[in-house]
C-alpha positions as a Markdown table, in Angstrom:
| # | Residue | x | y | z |
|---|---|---|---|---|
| 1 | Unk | 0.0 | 0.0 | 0.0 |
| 2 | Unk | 2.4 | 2.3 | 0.9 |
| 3 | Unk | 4.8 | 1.4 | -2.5 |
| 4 | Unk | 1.7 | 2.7 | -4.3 |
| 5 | Unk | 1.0 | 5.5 | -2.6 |
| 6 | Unk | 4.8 | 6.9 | -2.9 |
| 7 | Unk | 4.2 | 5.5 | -6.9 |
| 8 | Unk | 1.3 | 8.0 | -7.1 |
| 9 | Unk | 3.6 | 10.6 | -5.6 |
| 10 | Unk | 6.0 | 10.1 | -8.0 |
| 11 | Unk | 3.9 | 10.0 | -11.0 |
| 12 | Unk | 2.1 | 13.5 | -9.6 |
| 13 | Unk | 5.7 | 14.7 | -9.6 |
| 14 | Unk | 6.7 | 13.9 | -13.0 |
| 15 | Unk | 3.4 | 14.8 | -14.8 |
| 16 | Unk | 3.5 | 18.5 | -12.9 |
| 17 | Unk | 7.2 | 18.7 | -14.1 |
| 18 | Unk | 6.3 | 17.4 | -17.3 |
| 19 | Unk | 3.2 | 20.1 | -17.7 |
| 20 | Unk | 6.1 | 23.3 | -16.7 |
| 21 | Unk | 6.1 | 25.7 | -19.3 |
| 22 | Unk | 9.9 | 25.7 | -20.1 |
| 23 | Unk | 9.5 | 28.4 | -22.8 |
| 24 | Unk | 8.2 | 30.6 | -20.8 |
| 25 | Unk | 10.4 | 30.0 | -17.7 |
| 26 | Unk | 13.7 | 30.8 | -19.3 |
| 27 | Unk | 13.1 | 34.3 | -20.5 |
| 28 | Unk | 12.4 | 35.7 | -17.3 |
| 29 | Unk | 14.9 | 34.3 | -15.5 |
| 30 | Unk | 17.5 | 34.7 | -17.7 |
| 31 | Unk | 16.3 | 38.9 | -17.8 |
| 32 | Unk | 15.7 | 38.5 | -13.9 |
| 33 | Unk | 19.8 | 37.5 | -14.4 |
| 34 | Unk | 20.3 | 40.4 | -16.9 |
| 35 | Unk | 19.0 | 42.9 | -14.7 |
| 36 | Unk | 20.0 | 41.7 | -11.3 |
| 37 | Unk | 24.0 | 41.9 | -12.8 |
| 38 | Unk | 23.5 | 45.1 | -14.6 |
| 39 | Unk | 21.8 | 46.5 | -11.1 |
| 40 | Unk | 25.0 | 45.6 | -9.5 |
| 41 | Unk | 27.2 | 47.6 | -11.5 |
| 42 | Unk | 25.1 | 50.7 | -11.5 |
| 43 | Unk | 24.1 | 50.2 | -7.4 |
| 44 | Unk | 28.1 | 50.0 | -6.8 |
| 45 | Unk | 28.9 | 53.0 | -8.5 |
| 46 | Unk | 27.5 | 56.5 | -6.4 |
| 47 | Unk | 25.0 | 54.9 | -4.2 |
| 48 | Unk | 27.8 | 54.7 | -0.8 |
| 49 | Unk | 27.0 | 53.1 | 2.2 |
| 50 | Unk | 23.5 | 51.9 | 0.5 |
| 51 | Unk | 25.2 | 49.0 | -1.4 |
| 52 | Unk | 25.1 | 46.8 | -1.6 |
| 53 | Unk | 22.0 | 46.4 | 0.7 |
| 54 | Unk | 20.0 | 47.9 | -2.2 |
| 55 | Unk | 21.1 | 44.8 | -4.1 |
| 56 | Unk | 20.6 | 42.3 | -1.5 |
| 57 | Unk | 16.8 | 43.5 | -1.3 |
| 58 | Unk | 16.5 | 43.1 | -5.0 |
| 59 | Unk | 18.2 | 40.1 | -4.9 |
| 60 | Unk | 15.7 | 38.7 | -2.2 |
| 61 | Unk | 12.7 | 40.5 | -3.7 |
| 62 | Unk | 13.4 | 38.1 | -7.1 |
| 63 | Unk | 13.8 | 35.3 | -4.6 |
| 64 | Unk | 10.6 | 35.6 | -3.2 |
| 65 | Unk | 9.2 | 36.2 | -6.6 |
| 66 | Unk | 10.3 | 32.8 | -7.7 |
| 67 | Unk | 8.6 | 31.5 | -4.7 |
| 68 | Unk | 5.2 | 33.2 | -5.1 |
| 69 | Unk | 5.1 | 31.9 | -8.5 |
| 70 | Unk | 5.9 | 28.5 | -7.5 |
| 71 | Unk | 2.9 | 28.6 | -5.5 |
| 72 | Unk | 0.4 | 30.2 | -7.8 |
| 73 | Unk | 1.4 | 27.2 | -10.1 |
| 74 | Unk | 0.6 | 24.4 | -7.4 |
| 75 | Unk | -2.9 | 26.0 | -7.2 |
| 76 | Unk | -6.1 | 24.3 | -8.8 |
| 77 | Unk | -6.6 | 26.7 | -12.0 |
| 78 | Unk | -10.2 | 27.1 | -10.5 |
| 79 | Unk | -8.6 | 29.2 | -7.9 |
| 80 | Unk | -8.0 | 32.2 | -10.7 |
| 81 | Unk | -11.3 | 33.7 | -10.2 |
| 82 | Unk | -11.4 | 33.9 | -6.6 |
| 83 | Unk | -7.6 | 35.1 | -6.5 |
| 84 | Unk | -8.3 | 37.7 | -9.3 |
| 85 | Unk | -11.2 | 39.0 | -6.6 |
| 86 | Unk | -9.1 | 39.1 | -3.9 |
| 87 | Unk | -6.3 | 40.8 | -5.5 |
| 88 | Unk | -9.2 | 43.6 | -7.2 |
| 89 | Unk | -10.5 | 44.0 | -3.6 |
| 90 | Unk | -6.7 | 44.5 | -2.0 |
| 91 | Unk | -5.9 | 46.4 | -5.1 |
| 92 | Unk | -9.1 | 48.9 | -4.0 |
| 93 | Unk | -8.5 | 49.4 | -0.3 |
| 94 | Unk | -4.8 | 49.7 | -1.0 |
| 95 | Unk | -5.5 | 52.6 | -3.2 |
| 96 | Unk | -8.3 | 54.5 | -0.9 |
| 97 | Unk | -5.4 | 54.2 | 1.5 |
| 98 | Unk | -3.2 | 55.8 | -0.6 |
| 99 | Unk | -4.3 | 59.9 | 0.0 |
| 100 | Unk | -5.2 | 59.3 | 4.0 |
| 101 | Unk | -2.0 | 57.7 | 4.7 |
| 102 | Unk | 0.4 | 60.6 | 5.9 |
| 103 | Unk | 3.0 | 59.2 | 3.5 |
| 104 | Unk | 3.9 | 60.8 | 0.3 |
| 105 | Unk | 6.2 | 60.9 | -2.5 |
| 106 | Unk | 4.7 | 63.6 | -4.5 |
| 107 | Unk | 7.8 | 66.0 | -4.1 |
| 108 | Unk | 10.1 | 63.2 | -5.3 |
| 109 | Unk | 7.9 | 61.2 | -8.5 |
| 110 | Unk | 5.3 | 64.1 | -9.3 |
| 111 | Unk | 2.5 | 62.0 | -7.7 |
| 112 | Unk | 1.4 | 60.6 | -4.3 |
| 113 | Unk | 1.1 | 57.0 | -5.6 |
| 114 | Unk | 2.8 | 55.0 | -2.6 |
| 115 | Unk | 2.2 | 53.4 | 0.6 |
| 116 | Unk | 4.7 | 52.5 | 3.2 |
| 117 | Unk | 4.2 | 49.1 | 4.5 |
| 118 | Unk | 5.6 | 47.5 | 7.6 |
| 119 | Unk | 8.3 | 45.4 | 6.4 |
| 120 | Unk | 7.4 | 45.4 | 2.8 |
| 121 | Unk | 8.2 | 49.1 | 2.8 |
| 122 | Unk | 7.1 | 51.4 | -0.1 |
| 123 | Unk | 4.3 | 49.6 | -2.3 |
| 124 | Unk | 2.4 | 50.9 | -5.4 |
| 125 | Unk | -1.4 | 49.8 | -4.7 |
| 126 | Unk | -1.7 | 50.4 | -8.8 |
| 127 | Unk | 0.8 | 47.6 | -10.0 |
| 128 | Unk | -1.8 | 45.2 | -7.8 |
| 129 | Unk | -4.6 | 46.9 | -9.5 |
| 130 | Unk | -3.2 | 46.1 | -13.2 |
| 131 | Unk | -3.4 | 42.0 | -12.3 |
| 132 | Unk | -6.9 | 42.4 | -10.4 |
| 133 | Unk | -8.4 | 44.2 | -12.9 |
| 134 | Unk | -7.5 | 42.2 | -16.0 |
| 135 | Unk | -8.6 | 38.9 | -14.2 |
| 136 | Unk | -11.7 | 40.3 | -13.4 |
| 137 | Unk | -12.7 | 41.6 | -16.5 |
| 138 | Unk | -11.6 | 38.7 | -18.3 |
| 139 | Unk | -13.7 | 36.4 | -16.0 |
| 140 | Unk | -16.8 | 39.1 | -17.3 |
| 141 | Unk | -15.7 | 38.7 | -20.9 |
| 142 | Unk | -15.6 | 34.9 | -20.7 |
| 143 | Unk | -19.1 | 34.7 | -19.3 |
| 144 | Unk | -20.3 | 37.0 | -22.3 |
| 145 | Unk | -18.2 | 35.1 | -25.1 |
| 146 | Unk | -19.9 | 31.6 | -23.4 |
| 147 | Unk | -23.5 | 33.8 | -23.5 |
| 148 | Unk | -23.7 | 33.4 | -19.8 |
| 149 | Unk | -24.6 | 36.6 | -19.7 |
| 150 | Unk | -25.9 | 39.3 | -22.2 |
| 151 | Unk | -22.7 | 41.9 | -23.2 |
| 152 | Unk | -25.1 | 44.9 | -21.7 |
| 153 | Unk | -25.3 | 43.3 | -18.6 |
| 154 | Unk | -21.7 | 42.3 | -18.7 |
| 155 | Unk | -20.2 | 45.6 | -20.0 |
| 156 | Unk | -22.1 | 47.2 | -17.2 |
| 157 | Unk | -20.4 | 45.0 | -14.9 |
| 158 | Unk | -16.6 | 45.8 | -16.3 |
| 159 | Unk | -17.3 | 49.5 | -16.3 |
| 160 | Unk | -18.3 | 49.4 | -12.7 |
| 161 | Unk | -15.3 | 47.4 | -11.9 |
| 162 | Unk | -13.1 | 49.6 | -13.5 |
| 163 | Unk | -14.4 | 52.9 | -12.6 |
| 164 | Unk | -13.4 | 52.9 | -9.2 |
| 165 | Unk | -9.3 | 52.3 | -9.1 |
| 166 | Unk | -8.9 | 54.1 | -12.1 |
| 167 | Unk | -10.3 | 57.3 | -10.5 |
| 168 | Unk | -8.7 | 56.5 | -7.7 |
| 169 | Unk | -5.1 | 55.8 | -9.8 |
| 170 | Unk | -5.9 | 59.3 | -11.6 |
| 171 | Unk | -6.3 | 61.2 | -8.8 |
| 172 | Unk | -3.1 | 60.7 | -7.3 |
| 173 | Unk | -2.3 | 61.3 | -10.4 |
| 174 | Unk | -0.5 | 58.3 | -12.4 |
| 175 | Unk | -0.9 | 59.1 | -15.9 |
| 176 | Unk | 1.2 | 56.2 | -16.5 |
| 177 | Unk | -0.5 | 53.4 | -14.8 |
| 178 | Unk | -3.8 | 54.4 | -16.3 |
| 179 | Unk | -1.7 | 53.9 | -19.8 |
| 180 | Unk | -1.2 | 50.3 | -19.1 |
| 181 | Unk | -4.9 | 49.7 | -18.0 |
| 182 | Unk | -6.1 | 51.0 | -20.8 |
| 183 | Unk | -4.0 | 49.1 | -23.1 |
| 184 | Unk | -4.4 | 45.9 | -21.1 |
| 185 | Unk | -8.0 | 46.6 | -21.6 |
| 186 | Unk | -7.9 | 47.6 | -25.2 |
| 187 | Unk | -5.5 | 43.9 | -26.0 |
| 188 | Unk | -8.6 | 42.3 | -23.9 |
| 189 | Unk | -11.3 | 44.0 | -26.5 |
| 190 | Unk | -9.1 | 42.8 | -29.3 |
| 191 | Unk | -9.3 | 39.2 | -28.5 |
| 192 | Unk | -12.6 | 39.0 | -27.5 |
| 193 | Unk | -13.6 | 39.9 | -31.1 |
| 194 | Unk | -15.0 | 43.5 | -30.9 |
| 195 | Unk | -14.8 | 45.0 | -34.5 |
| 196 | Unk | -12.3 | 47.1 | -36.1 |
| 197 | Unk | -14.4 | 49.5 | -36.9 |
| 198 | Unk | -15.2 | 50.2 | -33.5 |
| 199 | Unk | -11.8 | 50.4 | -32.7 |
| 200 | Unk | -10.7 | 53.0 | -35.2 |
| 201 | Unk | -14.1 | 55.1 | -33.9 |
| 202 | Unk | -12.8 | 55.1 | -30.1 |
| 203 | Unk | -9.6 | 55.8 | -31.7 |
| 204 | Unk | -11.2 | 58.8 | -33.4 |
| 205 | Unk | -12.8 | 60.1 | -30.7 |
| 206 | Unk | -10.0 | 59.7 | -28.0 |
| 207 | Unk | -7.8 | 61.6 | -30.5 |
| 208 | Unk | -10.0 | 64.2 | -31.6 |
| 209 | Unk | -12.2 | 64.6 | -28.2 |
| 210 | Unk | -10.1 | 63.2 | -25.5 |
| 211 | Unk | -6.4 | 64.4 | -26.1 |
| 212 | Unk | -7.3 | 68.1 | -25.8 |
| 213 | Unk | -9.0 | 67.7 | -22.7 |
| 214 | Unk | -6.2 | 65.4 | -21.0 |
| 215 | Unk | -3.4 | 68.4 | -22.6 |
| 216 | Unk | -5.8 | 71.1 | -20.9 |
| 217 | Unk | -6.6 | 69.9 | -17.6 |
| 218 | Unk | -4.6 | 66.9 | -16.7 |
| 219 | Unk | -1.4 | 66.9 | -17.7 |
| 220 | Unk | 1.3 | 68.9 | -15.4 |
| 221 | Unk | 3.7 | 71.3 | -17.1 |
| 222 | Unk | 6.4 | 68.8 | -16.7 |
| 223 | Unk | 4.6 | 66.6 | -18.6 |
| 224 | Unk | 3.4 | 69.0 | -21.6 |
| 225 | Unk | 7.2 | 69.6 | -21.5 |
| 226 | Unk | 8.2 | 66.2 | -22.4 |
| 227 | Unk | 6.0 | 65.9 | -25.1 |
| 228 | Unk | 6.5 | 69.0 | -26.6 |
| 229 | Unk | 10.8 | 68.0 | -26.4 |
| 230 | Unk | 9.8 | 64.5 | -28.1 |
| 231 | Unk | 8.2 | 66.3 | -30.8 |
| 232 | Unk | 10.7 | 69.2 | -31.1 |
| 233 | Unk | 13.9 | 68.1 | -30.3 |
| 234 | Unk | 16.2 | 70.5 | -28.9 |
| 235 | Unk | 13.7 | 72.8 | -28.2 |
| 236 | Unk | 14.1 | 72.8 | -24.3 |
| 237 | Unk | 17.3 | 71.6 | -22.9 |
| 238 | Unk | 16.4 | 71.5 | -19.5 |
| 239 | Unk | 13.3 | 68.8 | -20.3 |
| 240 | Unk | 15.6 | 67.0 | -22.4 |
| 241 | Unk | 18.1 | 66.6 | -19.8 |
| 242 | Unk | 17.3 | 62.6 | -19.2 |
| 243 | Unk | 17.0 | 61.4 | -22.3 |
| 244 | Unk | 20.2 | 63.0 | -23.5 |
| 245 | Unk | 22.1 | 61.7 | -21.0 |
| 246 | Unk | 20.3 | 58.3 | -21.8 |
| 247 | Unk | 21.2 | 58.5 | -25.5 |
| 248 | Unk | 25.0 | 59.3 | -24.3 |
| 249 | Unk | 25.1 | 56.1 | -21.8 |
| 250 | Unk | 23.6 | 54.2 | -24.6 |
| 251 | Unk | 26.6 | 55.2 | -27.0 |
| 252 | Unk | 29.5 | 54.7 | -24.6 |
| 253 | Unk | 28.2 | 51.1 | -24.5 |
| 254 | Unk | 29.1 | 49.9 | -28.1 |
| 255 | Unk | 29.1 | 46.6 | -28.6 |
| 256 | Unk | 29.5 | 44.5 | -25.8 |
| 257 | Unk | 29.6 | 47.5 | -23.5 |
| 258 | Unk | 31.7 | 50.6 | -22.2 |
| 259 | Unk | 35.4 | 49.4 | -21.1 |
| 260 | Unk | 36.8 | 53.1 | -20.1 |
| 261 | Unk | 35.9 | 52.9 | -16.5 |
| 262 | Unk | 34.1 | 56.0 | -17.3 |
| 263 | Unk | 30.5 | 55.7 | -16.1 |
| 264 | Unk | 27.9 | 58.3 | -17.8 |
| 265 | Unk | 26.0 | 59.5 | -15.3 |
| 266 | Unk | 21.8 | 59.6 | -16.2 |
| 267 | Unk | 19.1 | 59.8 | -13.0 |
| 268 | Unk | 17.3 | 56.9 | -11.9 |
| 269 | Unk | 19.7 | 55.0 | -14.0 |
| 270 | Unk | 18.4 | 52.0 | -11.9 |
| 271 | Unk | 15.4 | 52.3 | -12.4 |
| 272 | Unk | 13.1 | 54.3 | -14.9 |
| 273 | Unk | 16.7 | 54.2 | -17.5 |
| 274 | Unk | 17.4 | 50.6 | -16.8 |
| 275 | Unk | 17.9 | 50.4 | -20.7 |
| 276 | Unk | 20.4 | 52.9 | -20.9 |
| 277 | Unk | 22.4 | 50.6 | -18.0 |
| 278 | Unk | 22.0 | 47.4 | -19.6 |
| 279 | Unk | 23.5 | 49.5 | -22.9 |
| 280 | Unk | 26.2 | 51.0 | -21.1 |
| 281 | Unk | 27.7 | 47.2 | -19.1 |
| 282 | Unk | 26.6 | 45.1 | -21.5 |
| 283 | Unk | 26.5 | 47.0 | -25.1 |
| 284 | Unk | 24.4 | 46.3 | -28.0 |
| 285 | Unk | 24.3 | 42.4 | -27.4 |
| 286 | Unk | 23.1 | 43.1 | -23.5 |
| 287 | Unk | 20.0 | 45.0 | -25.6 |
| 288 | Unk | 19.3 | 43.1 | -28.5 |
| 289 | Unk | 19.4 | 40.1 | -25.8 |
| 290 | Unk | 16.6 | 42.2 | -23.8 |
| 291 | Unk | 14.4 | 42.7 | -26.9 |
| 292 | Unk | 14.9 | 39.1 | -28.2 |
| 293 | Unk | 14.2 | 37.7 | -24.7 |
| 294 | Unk | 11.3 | 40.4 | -24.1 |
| 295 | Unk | 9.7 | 39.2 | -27.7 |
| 296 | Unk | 10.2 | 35.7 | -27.0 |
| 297 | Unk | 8.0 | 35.8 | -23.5 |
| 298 | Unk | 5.3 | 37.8 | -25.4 |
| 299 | Unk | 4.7 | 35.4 | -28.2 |
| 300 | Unk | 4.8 | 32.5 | -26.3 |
| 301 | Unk | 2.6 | 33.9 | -23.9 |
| 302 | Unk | -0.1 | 34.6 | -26.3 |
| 303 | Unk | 0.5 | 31.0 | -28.1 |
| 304 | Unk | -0.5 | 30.2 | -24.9 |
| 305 | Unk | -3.7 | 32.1 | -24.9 |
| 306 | Unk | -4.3 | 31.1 | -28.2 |
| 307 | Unk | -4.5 | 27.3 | -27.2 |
| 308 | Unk | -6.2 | 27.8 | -23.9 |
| 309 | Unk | -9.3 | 26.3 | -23.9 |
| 310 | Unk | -11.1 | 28.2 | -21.5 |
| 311 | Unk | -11.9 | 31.3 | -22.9 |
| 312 | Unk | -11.6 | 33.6 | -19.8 |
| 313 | Unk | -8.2 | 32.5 | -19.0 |
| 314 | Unk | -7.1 | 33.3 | -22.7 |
| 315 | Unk | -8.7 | 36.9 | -22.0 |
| 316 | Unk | -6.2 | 37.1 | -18.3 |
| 317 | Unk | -3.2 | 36.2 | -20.8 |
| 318 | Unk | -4.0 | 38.9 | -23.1 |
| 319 | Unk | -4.6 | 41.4 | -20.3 |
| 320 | Unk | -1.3 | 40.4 | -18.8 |
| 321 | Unk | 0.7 | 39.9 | -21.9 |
| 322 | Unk | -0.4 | 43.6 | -22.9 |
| 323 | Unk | 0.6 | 45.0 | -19.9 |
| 324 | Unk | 3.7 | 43.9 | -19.8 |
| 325 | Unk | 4.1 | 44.5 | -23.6 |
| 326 | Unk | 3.3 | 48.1 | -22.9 |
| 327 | Unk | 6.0 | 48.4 | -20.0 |
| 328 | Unk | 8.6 | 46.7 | -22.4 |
| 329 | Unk | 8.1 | 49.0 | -25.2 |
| 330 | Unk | 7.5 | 52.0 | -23.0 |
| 331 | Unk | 10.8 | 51.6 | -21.1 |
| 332 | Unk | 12.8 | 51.1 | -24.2 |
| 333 | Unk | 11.1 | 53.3 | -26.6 |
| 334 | Unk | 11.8 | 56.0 | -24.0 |
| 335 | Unk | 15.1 | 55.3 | -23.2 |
| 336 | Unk | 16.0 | 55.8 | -27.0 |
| 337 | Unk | 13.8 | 59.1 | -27.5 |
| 338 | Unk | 11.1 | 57.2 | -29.3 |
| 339 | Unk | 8.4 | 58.0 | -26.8 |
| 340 | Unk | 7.7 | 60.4 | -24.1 |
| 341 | Unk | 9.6 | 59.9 | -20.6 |
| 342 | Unk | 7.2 | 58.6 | -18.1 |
| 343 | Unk | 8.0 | 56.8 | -14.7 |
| 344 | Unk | 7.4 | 52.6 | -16.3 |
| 345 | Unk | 9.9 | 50.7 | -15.6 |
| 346 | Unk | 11.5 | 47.4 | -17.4 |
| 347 | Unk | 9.6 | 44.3 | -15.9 |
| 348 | Unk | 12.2 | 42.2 | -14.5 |
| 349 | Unk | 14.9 | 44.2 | -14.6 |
| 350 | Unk | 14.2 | 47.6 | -13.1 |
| 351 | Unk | 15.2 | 48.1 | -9.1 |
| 352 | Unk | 12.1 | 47.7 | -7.3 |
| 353 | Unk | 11.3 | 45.4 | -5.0 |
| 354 | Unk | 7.7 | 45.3 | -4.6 |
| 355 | Unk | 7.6 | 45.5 | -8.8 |
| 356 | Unk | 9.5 | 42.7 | -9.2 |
| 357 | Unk | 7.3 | 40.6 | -6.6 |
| 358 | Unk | 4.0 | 41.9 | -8.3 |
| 359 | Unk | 5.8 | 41.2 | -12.1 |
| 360 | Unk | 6.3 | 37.4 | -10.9 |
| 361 | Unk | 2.3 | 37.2 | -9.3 |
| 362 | Unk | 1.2 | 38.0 | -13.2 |
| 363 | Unk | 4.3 | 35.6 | -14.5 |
| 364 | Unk | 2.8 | 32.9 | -12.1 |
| 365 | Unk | -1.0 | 33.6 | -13.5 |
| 366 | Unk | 0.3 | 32.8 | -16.9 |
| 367 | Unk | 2.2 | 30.0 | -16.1 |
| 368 | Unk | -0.6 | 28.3 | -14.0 |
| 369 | Unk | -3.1 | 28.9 | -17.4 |
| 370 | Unk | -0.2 | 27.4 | -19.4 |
| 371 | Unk | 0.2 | 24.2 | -17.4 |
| 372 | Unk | -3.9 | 23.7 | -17.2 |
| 373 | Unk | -4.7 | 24.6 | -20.5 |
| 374 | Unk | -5.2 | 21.2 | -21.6 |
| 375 | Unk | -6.9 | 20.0 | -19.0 |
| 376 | Unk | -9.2 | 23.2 | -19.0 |
């Protein structure tokens, strides 16, 4: 009895190592590897008696990562729609305490979008809000796509659901978070089937309608600035001072990275210009590796979706595949002067702690779908 209970163990074993996801495993760890070197020649170099502490919490922040995911995969796939709940409802509480708090970063990042946490230390409610939001909505997409419910009644439901943390995310403000909703959003719409038409209409009207209000009475000077420097370059230094000194550290790397010992300095190097890093100590293969690896996870991730039985869980692939696809081409495009500056950083690779534990909670999603798809 007990040989065939530890021969059902076994077989368990081998069938959940069988069922891993390999392909999509060995991108991110080998950019969790990129960015964890590259942070430790940028942390050494003018942050003093903080390294390499800063690295060690990085360091134990992918650790736990790897850990968090491990779990989400042992979970029973029907967990997703609870779990997406939970994390909407934390996501929502999170972000209410935000304001009310006494804590604020508003002087430092242009918006009062943290919370200091015991232990944890400073969290952004708004990266939570990206996962609990997509699984949420995709749950209320795959109900309409299966006719469970009508797509009034269901739309209804989405637009409740995302009203709230997205007025609370713009009132803080972060422009930039609400970017990646919307996109995540938008990626979902595509791949439920909504029309082209319809999308070149909203298109229309967000361009023609939209735009001018946002330029009038949302966006802060410093933003308008940023823009306008994108558009006309060289028309104010002072706005421009990041992304030249991005450009410069993305120069000295060459090939296979700068070998002077003369480090270009460019703020939040470690963070918001991880690029420009990865350019500088690693060169043109450290990048094209980034992209390659980048473009690999995406299109394996929506193979994924593609092949996923259950329709809702395809929709939470999209939704998480677009959101990191925004935050990969965001990063880089504005790194190289290709698209305005905003404060996204490089999943994976950025310093961040609480980022890179929240990045893995969304790798894990996918990775659970992608080992149940099957079976689903």
């Amino acid at each position: 009895m007990r040989q065939q209970k530890l021969g059902i163990e076994r077989t368990t074993e081998t069938m959940l190592v069988k069922r891993i996801d390999y392909l999509l495993i060995v991108p991110i760890l080998l950019m969790t590897t990129i960015g964890l070197f590259v942070l430790n020649k940028v942390l050494s170099d003018g942050f003093g008696d903080a390294y390499p502490g800063n690295l060690y919490r990085q360091v134990m922040a992918a650790g736990v990562g790897v850990f968090i995911t491990l779990v989400i995969c042992l979970l029973d796939i029907s967990f997703m729609r609870p779990m997406g709940w939970c994390i909407y409802i934390a996501s929502i509480f999170l972000l209410v305490l935000v304001p009310i708090d006494n804590f604020s970063l508003a002087d430092t990042w242009g918006a009062d979008a943290w919370l200091n946490l015991p232990v944890i230390g400073t969290f952004q409610p708004s990266e939570l809000a990206k996962i609990g939001l997509v699984m949420v909505a995709g749950d209320f997409f795959g109900q309409m796509a299966e006719h469970k419910i009508s797509f009034v009644r269901g739309f209804a439901y989405i637009a409740a659901v995302y009203s709230v943390p997205v007025l609370l995310i713009l009132k803080q403000p972060d422009f930039g978070s609400c970017m990646v909703i919307i996109f995540s959003f938008v990626c979902i719409l595509f791949v439920w089937g909504l029309k082209y038409r319809y999308f070149f209409l909203a298109l229309s009207a967000a361009v023609v309608g939209g735009l001018p209000m946002v330029w009038l009475f949302y966006l802060e000077a410093y933003q308008k600035k940023r823009i306008l420097s994108l558009v006309f370059e060289g028309s104010d230094p002072q706005a421009e001072y990041n992304l030249v000194r991005s450009k410069l550290c993305i120069a000295s790397g060459g090939l296979s990275g700068n070998r002077t010992g003369i480090s270009v300095s460019v703020p939040v190097k470690q963070s918001d210009f991880i690029y420009a890093a990865i350019s500088e100590h690693l060169g043109f293969i450290g990048t094209t590796a980034i992209i390659v690896l980048a473009f690999f996870f995406l299109c394996r991730a929506l193979y994924v979706a593609s092949n996923t039985r259950r329709l809702a869980y395809a929709y939470i692939i999209a939704g998480l595949t677009g959101s990191f696809a925004f935050h990969f081409i965001e990063n880089m495009g504005m790194s190289v002067g290709l698209l305005p500056i905003t404060g996204i950083p490089l999943p994976f690779v950025s310093q961040g702690g609480t980022a890179m534990m929240v990045n893995f909670i969304s790798f894990g999603i996918i990775l659970n779908i992608s080992m149940n798809r099957r079976a689903e």
